[in-house]
DSSP file (Angstrom, degrees, kcal/mol; ACC not computed):
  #  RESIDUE AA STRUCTURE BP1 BP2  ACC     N-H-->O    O-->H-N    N-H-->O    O-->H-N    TCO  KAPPA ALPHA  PHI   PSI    X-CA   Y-CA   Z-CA
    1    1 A X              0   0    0      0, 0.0     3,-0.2     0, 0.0     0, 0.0   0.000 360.0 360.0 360.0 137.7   75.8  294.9   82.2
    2    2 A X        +     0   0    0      1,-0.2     2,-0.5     2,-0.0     0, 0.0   0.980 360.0   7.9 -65.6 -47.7   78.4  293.4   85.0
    3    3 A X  S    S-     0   0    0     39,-0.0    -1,-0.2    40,-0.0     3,-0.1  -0.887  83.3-115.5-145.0 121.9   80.7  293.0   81.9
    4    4 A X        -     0   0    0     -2,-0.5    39,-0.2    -3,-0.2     6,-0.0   0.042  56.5 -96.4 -46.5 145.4   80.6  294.3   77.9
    5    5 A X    >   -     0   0    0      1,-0.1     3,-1.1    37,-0.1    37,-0.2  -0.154  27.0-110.5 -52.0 141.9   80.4  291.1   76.0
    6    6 A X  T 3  S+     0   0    0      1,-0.2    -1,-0.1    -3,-0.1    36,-0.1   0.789 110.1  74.6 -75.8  -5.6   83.8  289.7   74.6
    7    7 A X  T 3  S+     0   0    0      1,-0.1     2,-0.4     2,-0.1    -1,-0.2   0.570  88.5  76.4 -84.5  -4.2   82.5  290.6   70.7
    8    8 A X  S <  S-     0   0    0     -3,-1.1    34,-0.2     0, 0.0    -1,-0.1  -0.969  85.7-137.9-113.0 148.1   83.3  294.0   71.6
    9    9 A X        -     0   0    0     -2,-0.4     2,-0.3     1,-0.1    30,-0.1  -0.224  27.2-109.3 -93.3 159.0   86.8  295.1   71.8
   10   10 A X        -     0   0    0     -4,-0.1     2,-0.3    -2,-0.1    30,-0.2  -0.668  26.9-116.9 -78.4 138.7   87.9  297.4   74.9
   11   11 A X        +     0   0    0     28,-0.8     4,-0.1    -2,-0.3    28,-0.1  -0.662  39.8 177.8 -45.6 109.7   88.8  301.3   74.1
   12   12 A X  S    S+     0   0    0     -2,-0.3    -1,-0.2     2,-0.1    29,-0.0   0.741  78.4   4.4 -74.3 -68.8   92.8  301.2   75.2
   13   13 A X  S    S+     0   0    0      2,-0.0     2,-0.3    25,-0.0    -2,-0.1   0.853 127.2  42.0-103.3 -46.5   93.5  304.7   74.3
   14   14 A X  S    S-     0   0    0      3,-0.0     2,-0.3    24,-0.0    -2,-0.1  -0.806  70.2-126.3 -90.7 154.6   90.3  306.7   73.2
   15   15 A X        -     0   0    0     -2,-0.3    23,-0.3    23,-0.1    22,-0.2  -0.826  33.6-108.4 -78.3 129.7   87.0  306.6   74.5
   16   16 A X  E     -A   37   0A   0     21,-2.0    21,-1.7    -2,-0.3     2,-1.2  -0.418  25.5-130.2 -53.4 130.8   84.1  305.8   71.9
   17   17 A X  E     -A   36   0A   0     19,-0.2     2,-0.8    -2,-0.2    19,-0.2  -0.612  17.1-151.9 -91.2  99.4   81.9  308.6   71.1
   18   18 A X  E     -     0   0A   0     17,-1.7    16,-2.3    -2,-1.2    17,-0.5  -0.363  22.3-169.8 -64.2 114.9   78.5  307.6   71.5
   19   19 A X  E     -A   33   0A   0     -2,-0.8     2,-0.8    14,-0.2    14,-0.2  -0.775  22.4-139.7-103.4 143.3   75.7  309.6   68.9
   20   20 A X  E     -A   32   0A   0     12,-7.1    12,-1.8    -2,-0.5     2,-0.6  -0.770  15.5-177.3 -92.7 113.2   72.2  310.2   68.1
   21   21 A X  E     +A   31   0A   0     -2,-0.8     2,-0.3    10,-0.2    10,-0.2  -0.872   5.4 174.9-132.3 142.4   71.2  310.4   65.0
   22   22 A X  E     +A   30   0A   0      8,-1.7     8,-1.7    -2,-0.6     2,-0.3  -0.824  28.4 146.2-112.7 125.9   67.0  311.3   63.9
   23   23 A X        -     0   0    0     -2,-0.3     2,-0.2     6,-0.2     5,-0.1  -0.966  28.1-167.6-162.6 158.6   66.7  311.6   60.4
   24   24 A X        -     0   0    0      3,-1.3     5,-0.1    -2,-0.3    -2,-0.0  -0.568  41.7-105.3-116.2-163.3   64.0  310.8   57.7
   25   25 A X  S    S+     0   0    0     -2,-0.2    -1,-0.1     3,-0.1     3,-0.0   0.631 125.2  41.6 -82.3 -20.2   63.8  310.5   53.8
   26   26 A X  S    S+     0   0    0      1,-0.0     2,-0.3     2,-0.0    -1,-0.0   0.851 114.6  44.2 -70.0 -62.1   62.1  313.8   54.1
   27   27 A X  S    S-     0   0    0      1,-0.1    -3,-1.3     0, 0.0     2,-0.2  -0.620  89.7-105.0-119.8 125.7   64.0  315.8   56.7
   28   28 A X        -     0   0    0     -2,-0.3    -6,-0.1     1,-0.1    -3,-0.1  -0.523  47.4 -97.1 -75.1 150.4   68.0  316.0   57.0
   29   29 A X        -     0   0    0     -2,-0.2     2,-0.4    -5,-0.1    -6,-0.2   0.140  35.0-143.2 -59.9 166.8   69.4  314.2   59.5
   30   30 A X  E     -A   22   0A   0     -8,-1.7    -8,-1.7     2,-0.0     2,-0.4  -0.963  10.7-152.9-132.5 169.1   70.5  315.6   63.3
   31   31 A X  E     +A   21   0A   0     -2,-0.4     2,-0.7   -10,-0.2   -10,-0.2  -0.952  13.0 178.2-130.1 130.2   73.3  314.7   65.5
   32   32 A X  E     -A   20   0A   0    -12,-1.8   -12,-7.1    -2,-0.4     2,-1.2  -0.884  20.4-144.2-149.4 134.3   73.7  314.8   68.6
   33   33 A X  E     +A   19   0A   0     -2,-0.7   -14,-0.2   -14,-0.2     3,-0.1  -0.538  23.5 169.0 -91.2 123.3   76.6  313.8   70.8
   34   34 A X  E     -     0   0A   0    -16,-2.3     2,-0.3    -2,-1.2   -15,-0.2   0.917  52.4 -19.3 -93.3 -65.0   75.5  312.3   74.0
   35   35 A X  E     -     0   0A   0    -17,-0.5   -17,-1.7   -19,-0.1     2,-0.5  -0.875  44.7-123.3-145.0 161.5   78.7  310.6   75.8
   36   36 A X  E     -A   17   0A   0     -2,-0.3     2,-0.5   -19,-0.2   -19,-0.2  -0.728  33.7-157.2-106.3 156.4   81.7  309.5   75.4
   37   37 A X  E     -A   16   0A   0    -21,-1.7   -21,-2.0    -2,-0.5     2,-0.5  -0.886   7.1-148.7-139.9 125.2   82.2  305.5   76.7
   38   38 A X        -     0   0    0     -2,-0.5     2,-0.4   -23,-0.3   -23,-0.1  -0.972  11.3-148.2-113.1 137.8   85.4  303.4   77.8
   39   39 A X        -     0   0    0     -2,-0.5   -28,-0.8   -30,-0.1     3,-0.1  -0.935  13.1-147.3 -89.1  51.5   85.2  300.2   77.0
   40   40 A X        -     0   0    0     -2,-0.4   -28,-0.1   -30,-0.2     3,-0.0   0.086  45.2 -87.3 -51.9 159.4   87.2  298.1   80.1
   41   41 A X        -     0   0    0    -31,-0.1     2,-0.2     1,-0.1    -1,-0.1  -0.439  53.4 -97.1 -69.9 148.3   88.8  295.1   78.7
   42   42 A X        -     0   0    0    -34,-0.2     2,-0.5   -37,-0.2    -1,-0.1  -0.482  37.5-135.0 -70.3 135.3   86.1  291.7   78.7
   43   43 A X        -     0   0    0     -2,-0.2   -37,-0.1   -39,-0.2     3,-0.0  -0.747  21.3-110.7 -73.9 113.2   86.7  289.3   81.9
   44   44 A X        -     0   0    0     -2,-0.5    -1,-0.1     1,-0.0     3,-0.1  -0.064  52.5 -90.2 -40.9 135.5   86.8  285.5   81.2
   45   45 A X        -     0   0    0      1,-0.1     2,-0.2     3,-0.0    -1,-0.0  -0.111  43.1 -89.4 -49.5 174.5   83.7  284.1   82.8
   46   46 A X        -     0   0    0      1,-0.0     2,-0.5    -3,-0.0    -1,-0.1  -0.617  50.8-117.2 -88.8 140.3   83.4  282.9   86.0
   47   47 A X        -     0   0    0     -2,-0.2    -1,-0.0    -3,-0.1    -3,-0.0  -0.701  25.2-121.5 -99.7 142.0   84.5  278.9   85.8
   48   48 A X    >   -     0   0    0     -2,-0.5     3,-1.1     1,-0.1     4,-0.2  -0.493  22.0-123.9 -75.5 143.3   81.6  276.4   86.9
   49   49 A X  T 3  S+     0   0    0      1,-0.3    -1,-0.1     2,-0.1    -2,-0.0   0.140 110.1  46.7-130.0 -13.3   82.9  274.4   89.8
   50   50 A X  T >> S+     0   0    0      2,-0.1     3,-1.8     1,-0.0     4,-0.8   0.247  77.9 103.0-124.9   9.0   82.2  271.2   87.8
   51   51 A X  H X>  +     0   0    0     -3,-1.1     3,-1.5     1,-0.2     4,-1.0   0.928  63.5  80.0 -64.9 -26.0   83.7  272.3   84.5
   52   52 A X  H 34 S+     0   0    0      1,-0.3    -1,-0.2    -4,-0.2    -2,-0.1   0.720  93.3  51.7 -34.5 -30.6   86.8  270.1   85.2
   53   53 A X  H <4 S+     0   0    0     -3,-1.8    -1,-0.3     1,-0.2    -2,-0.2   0.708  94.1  66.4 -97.2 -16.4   84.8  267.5   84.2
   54   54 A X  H << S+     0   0    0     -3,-1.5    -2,-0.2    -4,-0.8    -1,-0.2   0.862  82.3  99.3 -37.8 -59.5   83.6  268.8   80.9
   55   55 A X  S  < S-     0   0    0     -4,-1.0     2,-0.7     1,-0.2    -3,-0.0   0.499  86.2 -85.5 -48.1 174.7   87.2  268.7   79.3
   56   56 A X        -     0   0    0      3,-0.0     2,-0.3     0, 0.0    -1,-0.2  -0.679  43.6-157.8 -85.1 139.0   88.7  266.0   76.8
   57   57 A X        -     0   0    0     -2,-0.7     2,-0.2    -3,-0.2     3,-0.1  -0.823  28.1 -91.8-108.7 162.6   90.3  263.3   78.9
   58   58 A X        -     0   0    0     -2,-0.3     0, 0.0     1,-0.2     0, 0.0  -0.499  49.2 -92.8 -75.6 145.7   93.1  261.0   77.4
   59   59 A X        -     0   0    0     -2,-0.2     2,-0.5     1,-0.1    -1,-0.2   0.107  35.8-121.2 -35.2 151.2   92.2  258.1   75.8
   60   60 A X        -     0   0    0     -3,-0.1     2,-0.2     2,-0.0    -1,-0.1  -0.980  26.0-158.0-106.0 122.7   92.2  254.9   77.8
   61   61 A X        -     0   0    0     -2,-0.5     2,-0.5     2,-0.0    -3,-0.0  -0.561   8.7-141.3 -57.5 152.1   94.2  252.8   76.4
   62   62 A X        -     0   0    0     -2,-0.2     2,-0.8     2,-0.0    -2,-0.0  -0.913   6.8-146.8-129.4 149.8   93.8  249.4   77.1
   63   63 A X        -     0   0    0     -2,-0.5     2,-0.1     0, 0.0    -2,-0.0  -0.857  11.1-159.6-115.2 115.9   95.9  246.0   77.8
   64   64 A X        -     0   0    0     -2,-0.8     2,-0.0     1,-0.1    -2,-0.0  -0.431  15.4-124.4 -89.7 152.1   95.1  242.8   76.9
   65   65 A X        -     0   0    0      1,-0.1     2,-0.1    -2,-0.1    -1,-0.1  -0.153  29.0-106.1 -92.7-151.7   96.3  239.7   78.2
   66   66 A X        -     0   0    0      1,-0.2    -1,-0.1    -2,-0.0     2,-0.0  -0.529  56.3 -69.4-100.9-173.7   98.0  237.0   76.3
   67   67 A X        -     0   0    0     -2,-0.1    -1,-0.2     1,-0.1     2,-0.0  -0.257  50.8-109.5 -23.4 111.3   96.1  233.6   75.5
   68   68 A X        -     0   0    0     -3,-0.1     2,-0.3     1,-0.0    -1,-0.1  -0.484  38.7-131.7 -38.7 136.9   95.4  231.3   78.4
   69   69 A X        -     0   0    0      3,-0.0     2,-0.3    -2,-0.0    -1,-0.0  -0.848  14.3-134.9 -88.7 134.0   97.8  228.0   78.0
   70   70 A X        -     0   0    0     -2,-0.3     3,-0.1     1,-0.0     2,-0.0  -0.854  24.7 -96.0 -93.2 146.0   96.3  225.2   78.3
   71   71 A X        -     0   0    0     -2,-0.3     5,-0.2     1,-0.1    -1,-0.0  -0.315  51.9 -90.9 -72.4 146.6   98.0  222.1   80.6
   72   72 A X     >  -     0   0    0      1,-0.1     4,-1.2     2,-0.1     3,-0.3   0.006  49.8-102.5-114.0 146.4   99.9  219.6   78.7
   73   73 A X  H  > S+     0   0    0      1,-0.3     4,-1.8     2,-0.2    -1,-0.1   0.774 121.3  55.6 -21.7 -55.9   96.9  216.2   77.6
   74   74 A X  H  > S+     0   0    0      2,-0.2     4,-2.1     3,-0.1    -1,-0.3   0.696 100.4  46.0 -79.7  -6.8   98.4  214.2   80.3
   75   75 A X  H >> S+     0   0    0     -3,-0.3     3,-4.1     1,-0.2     4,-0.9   0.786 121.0  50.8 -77.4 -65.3   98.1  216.6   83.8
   76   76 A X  H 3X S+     0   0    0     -4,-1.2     4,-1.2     1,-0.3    -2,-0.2   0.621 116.9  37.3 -48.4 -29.3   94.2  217.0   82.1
   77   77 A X  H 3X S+     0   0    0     -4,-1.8     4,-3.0     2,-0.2    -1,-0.3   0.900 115.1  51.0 -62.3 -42.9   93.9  213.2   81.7
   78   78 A X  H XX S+     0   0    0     -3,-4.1     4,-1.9    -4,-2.1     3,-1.9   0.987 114.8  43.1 -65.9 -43.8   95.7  212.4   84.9
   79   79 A X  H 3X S+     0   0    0     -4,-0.9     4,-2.9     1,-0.3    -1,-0.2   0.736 112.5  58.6 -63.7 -26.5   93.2  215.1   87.2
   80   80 A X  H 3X S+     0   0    0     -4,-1.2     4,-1.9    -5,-0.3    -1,-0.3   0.929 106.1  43.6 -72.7 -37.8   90.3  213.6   85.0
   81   81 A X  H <X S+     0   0    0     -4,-3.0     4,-0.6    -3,-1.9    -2,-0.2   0.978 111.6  54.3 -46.1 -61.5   91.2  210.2   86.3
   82   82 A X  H >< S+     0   0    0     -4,-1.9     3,-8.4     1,-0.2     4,-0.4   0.967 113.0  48.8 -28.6 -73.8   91.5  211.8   90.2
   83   83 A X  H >< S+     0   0    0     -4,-2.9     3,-0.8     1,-0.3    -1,-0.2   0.621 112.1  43.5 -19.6 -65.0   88.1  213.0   89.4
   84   84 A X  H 3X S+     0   0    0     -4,-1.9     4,-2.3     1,-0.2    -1,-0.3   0.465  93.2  89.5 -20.2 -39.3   86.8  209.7   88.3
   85   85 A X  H <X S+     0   0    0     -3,-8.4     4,-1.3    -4,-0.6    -1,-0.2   0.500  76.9  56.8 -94.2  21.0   88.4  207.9   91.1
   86   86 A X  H <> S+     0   0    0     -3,-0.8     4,-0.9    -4,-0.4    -1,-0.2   0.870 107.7  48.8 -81.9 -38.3   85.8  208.0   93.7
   87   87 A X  H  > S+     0   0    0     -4,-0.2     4,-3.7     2,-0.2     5,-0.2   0.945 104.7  60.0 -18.0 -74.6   83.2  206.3   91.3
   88   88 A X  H  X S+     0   0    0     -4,-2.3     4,-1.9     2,-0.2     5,-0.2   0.843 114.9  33.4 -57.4 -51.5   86.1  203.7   90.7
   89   89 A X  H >X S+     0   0    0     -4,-1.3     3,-5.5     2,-0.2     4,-0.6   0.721 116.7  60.1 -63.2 -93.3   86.1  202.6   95.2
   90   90 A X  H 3X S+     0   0    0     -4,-0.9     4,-3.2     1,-0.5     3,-0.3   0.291 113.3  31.0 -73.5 -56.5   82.3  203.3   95.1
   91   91 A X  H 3< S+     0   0    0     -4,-3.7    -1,-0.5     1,-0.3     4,-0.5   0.749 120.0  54.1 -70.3 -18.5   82.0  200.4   92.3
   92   92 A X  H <X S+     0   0    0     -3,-5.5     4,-1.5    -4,-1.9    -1,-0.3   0.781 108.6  51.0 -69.1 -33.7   85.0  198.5   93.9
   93   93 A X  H  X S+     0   0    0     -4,-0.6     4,-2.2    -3,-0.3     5,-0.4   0.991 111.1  48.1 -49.3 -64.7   83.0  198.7   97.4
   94   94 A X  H  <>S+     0   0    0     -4,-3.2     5,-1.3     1,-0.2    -1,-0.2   0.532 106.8  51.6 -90.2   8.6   80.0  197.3   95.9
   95   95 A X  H  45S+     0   0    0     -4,-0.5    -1,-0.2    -5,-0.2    -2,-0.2   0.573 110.1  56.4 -74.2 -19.4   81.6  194.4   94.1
   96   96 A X  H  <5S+     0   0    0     -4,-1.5    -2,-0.2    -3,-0.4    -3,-0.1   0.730 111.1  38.8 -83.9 -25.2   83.0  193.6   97.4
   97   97 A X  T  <5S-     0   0    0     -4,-2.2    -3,-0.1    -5,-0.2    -1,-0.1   0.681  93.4-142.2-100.6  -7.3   79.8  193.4   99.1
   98   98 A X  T   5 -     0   0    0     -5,-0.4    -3,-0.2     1,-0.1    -4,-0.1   0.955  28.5-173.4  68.4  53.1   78.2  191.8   96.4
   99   99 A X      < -     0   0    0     -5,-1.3     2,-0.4     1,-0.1    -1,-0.1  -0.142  33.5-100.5 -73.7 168.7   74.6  193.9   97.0
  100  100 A X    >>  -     0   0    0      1,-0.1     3,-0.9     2,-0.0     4,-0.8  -0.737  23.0-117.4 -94.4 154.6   71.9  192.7   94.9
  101  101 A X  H >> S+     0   0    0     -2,-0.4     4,-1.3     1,-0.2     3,-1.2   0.894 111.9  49.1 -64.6 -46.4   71.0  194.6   91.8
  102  102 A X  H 34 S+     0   0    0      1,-0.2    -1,-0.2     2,-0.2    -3,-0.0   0.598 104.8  57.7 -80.3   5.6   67.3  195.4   93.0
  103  103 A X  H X4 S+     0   0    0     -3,-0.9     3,-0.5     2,-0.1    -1,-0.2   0.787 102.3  54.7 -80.2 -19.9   68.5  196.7   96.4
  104  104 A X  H << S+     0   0    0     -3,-1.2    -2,-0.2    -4,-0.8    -3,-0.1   0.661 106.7  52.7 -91.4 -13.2   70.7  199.3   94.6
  105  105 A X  T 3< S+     0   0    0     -4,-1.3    -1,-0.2     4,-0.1    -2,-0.1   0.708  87.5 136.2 -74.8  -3.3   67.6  200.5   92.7
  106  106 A X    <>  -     0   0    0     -3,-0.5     4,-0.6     1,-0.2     3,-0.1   0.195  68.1-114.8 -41.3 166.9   65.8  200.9   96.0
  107  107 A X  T  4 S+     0   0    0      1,-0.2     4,-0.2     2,-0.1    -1,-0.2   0.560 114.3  43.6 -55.3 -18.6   63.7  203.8   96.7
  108  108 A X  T  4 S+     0   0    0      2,-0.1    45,-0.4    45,-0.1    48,-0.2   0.434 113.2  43.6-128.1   9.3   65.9  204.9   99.3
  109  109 A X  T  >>S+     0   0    0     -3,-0.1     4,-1.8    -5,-0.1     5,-0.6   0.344 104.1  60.4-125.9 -29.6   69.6  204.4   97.9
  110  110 A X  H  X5S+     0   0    0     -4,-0.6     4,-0.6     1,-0.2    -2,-0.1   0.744  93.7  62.4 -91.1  -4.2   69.2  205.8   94.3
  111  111 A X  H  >5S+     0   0    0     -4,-0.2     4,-0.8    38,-0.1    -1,-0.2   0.750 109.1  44.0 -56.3 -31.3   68.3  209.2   95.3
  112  112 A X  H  >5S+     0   0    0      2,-0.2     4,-0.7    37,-0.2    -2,-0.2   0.795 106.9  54.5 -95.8 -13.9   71.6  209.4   96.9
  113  113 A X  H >X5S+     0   0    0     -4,-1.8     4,-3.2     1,-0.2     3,-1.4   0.872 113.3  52.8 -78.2 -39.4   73.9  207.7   93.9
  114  114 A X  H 3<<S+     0   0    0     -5,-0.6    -2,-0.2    -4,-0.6    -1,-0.2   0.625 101.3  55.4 -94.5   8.6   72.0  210.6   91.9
  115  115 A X  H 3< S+     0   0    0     -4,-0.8    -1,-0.3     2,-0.1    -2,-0.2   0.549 112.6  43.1 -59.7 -28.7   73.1  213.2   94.2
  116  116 A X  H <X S+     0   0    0     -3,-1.4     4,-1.8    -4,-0.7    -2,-0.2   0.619 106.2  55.0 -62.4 -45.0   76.6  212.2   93.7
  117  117 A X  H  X S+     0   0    0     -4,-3.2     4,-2.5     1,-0.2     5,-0.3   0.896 107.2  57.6 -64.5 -45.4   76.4  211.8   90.2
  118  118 A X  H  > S+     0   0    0     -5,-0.3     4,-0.6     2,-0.2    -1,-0.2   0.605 106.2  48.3 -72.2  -5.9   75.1  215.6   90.6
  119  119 A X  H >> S+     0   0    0      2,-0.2     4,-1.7     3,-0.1     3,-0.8   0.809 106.9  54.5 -93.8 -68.3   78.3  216.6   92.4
  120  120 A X  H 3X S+     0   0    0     -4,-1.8     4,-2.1     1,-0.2     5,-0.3   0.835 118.0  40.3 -38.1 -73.6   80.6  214.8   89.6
  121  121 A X  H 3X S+     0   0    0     -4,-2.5     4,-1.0     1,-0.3    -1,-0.2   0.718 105.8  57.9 -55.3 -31.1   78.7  217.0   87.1
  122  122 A X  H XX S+     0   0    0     -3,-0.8     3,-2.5    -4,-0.6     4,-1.1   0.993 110.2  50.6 -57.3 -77.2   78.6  220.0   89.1
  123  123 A X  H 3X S+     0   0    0     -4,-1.7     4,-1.4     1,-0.3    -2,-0.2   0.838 113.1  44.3 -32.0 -52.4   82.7  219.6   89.0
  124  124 A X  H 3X S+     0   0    0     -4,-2.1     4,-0.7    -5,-0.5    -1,-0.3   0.666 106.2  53.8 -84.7  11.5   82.8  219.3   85.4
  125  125 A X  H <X>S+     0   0    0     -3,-2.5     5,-3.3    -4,-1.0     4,-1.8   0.591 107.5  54.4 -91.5 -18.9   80.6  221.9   84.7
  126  126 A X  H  <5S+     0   0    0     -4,-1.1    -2,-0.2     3,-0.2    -3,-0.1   0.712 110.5  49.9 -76.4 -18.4   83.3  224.2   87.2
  127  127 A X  H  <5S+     0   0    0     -4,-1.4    -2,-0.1     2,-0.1    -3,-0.1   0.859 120.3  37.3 -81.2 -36.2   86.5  222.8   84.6
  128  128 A X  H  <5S-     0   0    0     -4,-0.7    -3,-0.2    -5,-0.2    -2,-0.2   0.983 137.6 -22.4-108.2 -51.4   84.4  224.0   81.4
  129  129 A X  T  <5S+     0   0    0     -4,-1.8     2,-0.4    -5,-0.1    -3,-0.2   0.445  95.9  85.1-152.1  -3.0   82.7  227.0   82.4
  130  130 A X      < -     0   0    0     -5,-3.3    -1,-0.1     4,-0.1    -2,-0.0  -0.806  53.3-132.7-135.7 169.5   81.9  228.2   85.7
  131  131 A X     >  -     0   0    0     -2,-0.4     4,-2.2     1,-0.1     5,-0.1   0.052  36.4 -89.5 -85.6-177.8   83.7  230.1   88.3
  132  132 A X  H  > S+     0   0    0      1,-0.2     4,-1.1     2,-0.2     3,-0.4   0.887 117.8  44.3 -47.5 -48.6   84.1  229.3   91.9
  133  133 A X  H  > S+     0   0    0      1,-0.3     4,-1.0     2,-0.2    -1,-0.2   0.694 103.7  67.1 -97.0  -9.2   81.5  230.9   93.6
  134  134 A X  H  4 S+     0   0    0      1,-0.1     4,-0.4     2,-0.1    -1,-0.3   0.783 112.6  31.6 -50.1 -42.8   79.5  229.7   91.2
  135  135 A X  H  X S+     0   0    0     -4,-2.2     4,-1.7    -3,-0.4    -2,-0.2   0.713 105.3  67.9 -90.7  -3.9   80.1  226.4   92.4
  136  136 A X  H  X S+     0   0    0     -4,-1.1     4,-1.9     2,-0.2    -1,-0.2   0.741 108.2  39.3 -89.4 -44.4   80.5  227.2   95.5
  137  137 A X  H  X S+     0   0    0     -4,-1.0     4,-1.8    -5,-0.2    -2,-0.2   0.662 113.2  49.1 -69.9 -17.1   76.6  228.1   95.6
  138  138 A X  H  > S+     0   0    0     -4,-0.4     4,-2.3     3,-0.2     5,-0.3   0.867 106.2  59.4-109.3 -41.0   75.1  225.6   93.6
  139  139 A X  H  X S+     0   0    0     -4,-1.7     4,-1.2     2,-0.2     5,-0.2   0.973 105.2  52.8 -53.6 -54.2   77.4  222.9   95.9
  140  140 A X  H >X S+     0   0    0     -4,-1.9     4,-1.2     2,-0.2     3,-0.9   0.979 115.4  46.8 -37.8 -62.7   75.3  224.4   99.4
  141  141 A X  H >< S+     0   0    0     -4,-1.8     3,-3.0     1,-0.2     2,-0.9   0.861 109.4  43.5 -68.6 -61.0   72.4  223.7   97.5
  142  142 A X  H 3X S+     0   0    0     -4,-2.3     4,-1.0     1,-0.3    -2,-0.2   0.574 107.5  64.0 -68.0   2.8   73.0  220.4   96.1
  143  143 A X  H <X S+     0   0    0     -4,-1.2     4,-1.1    -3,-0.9     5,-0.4   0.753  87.4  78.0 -92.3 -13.7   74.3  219.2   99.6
  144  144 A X  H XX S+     0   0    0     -3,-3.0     3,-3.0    -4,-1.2     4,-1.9   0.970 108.8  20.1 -20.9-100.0   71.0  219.9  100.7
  145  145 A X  H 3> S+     0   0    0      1,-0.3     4,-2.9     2,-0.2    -1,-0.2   0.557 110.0  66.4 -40.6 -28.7   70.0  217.0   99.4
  146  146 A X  H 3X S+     0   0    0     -4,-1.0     4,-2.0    -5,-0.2    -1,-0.3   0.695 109.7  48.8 -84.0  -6.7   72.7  214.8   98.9
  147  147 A X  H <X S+     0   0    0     -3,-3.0     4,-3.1    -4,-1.1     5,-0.2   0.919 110.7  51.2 -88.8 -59.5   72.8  214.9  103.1
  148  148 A X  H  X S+     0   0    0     -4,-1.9     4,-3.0    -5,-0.4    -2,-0.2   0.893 113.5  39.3 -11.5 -81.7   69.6  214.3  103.2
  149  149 A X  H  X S+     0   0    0     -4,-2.9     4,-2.2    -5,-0.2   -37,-0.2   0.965 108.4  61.8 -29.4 -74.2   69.6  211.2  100.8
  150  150 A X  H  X S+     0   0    0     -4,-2.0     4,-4.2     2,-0.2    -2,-0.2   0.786 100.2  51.3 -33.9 -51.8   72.4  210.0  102.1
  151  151 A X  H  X S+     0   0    0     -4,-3.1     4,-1.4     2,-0.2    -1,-0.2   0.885 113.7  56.1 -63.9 -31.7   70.7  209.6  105.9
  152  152 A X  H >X S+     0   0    0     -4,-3.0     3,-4.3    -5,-0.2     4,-1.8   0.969 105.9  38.9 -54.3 -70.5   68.2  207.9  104.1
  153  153 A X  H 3X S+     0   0    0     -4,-2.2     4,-2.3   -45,-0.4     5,-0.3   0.699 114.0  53.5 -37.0 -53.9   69.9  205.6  102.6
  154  154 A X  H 3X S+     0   0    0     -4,-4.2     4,-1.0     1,-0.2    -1,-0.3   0.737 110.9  52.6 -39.3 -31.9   72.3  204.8  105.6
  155  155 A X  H <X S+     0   0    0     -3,-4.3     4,-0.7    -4,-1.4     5,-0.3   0.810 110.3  45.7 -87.2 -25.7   69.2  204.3  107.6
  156  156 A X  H >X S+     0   0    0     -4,-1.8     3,-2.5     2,-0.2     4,-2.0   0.979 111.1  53.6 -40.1 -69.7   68.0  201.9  104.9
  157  157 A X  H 3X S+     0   0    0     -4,-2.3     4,-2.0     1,-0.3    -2,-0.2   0.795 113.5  40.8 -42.5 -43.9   71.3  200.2  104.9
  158  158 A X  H 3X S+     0   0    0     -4,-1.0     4,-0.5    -5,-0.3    -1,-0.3   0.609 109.9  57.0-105.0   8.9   71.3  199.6  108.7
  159  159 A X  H <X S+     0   0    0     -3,-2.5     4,-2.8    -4,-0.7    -1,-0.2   0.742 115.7  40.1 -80.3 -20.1   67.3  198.6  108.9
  160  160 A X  H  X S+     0   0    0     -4,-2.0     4,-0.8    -5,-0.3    -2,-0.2   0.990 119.6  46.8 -68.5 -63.3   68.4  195.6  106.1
  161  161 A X  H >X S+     0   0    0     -4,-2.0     4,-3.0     2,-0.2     3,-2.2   0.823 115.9  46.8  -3.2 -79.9   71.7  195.0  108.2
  162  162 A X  H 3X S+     0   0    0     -4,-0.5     4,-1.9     1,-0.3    -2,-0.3   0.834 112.2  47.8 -68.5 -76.3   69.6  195.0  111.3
  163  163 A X  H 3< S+     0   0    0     -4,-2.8    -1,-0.3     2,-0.2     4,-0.3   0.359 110.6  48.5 -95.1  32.1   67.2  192.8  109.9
  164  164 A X  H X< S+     0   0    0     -3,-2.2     3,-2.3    -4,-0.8    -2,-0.2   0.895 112.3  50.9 -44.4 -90.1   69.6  190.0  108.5
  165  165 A X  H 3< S+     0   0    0     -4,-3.0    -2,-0.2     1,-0.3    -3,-0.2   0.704 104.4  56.4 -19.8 -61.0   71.5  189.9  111.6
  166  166 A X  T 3<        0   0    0     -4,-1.9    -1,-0.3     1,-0.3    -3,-0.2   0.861 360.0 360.0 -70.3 -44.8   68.1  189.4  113.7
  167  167 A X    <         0   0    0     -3,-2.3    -1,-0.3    -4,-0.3    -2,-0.2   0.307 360.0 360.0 -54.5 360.0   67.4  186.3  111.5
C-alpha cells in the first residue's frame, strides 16, 4: 500500500505485533509471531485539481428591482397624439387636394397607405410589448415594402399629374 488506510490508527509508541494463529476444533491452536509493524500516521489524499469546484458555494442572493412607474395619463396621451399626428397632415393633405375617393383605392396607392398603417402598428406594438431591436428588425423589413409601394405610388401620382397637365 502507498499509505495504510485512515480506519487504522498509526502505532505512536509501540509497534503492533503481527501473529499467526492455525488451530482446529480438533487440534489446539499454534502461535507464531511473525513481525512486528509500525503503523506511520495516514496522509490526507492527494487533492483533485478541480475539487475547488465541488464545495458549497454561498447562496446567491438576489435583488429585485422596484415596480416600473408609469408616466402621468397626460405625457401618455400627449405622445399618443404625436404618434397620431402624421395620419392627422396625411388626411389634412388630402382634403386639400380634394383626390377622388376611387383614386385613393387605386391599385397602386393603397398598398402604400397599408404600409404606413403597418409602421403606426409596428410603433404601438414597440409601447406595449416589444423591445428595440425587436423593432428595429421588423422596421428593415417592413421598409422593404413600404419603399417599394411608395415608388409606385409616386410614379402613379406623376403619370395622372402628367396626364391632366397634357390635356
Amino acid at each position: 500500500m502507498a499509505r495504510p488506510p485512515s480506519s487504522l490508527p498509526p502505532s505512536t509508541t509501540d509497534p503492533l505485533k503481527v501473529s499467526l494463529y492455525i488451530g482446529s476444533f480438533v487440534h489446539p491452536p499454534v502461535q507464531y509471531e511473525l513481525f512486528d509493524l509500525v503503523v506511520p500516521p495516514s496522509q490526507p489524499p492527494a487533492q483533485h485539481p478541480e475539487e475547488v469546484h465541488f464545495h458549497v458555494r454561498p447562496e446567491i442572493q438576489h435583488t429585485f428591482q422596484p415596480d416600473q412607474k408609469l408616466p402621468p395619463k397626460v405625457i401618455s396621451a400627449f405622445f399618443t397624439l404625436l404618434l397620431a399626428a402624421p395620419w392627422v397632415v396625411l388626411l389634412g393633405l388630402w382634403a386639400h387636394i380634394r383626390p377622388q375617393v376611387p383614386y385613393l383605392f387605386s391599385p397602386s396607392i393603397l398598398p402604400f397607405v397599408a404600409s404606413l398603417a403597418a409602421f403606426e402598428a409596428l410603433l404601438v406594438q414597440y409601447w406595449v410589448a416589444l423591445k428595440l431591436g425587436q423593432v428595429l428588425f421588423y422596421g428593415a423589413i417592413l421598409a422593404i415594402p413600404t419603399a417599394l409601394t411608395g415608388q409606385r405610388a409616386l410614379a402613379a401620382l406623376g403619370e395622372r399629374r402628367l396626364g391632366k397637365s397634357s390635356k
